[in-house]
C-alpha positions in Angstrom: 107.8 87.0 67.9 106.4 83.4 68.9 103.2 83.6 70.8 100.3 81.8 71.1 97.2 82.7 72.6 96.1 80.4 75.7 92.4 80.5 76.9 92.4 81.3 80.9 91.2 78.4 82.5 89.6 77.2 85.7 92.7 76.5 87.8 94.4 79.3 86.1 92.1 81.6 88.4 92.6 79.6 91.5 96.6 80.0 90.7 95.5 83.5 90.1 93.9 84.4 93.2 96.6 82.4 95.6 99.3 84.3 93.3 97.9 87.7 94.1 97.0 87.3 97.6 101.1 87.3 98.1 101.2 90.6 96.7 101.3 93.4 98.3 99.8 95.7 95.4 96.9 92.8 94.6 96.4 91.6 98.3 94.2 94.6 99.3 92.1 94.1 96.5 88.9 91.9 97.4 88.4 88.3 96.1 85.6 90.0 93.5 88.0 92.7 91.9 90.7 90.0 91.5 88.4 88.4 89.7 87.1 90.7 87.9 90.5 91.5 86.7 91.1 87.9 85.7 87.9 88.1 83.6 89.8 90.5 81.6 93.1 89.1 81.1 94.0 86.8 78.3 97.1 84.0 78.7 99.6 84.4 76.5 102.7 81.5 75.9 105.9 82.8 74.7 108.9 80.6 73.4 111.9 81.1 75.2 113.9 83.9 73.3 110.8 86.3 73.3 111.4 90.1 73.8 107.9 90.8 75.5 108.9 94.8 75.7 111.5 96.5 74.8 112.8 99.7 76.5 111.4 103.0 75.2 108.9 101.9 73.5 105.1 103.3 75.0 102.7 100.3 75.9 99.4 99.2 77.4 100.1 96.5 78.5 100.4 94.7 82.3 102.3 91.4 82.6 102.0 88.5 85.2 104.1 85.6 84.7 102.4 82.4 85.6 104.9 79.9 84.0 108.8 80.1 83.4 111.0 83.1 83.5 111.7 86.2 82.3 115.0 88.6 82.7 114.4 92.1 83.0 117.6 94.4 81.2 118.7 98.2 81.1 120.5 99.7 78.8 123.0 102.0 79.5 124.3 104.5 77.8 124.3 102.8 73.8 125.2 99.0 73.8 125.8 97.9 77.3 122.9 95.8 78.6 122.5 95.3 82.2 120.8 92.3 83.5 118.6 93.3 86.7 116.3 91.0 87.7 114.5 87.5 87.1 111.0 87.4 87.3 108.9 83.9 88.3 105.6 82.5 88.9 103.5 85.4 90.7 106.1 88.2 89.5 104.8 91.2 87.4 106.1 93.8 85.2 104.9 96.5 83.1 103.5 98.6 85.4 105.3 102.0 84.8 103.2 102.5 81.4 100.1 102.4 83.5 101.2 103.8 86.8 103.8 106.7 85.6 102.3 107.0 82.2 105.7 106.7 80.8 107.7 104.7 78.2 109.0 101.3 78.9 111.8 101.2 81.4 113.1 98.0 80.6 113.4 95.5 78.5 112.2 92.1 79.1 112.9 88.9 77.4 112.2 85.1 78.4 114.4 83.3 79.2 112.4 79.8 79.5 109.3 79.2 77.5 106.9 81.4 79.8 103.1 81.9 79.9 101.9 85.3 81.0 98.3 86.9 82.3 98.1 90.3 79.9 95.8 93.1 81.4 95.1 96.0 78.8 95.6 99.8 80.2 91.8 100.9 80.6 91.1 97.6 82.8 94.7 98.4 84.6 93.4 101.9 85.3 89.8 101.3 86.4 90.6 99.5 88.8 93.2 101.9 90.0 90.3 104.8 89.6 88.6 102.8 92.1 90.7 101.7 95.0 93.1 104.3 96.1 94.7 102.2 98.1 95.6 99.6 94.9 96.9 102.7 93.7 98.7 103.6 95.9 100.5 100.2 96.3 101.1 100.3 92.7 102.7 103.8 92.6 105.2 102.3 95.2 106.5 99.6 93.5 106.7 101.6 90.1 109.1 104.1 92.3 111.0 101.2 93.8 111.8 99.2 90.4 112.3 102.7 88.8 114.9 103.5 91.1 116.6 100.1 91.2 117.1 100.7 87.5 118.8 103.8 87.5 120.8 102.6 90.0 122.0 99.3 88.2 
């Protein structure tokens, strides 16, 4: 797997903060959690090619693209793979290990050269220990994407 590690810098957090103000999940969260959350996250570039996760397999990690795209896939039954969606700048993924506490439910794989924000589980999961409404949020749109893939 190609990645390099890329240090978060100064306008990364300004991109950060606009980025996360558009969504719903993030936009309840006051300026000081965001950033607190950015504190934590490390950048990560991936080459074009990259299977970030694959489906099935457990995780702890929470993805926000900042650069370039990724497509999210479903398998179905053995070999047929189902494209679903195409995530951008501001888009995130990954969330059903820490919301639902369940295995991967995709697979994603960039399709550009992409650089993603990675949050661990315990920083994911604080934060969601203490704003129920963040949880909440969360919770929906793991429920939403979960039922757009079984329906694809």
């Amino acid at each position: 797997m190609n990645i390099n590690t890329k240090v978060v810098e100064k306008e990364d957090l300004h991109w950060f903060l606009a980025q996360m103000k558009k969504v719903n999940a993030f936009s309840i969260l006051p300026n000081q959690d965001l950033m607190h959350l950015v504190s934590k996250m490390r950048g990560f570039e991936f080459k074009a090619g990259t299977t970030i996760v694959n489906q099935g397999e457990s995780g702890n990690l929470f993805f926000i693209v900042q650069k370039g795209e990724v497509e999210v896939s479903v398998r179905k039954f053995f070999f047929r793979k189902k494209k679903v969606a195409i995530l951008k700048s501001g888009d995130f993924f990954g969330e059903s290990v820490l919301v639902g506490n369940s295995r991967r439910i995709a697979t994603v794989t960039t399709k550009t050269d992409a650089t993603c924000f990675v949050l661990l589980k315990p920083t994911f999961r604080a934060m969601m220990d203490q704003n129920p409404l963040f949880t909440e949020n969360m919770k929906a749109v793991f429920l939403k994407r979960k039922k757009q893939l079984k329906n694809a």
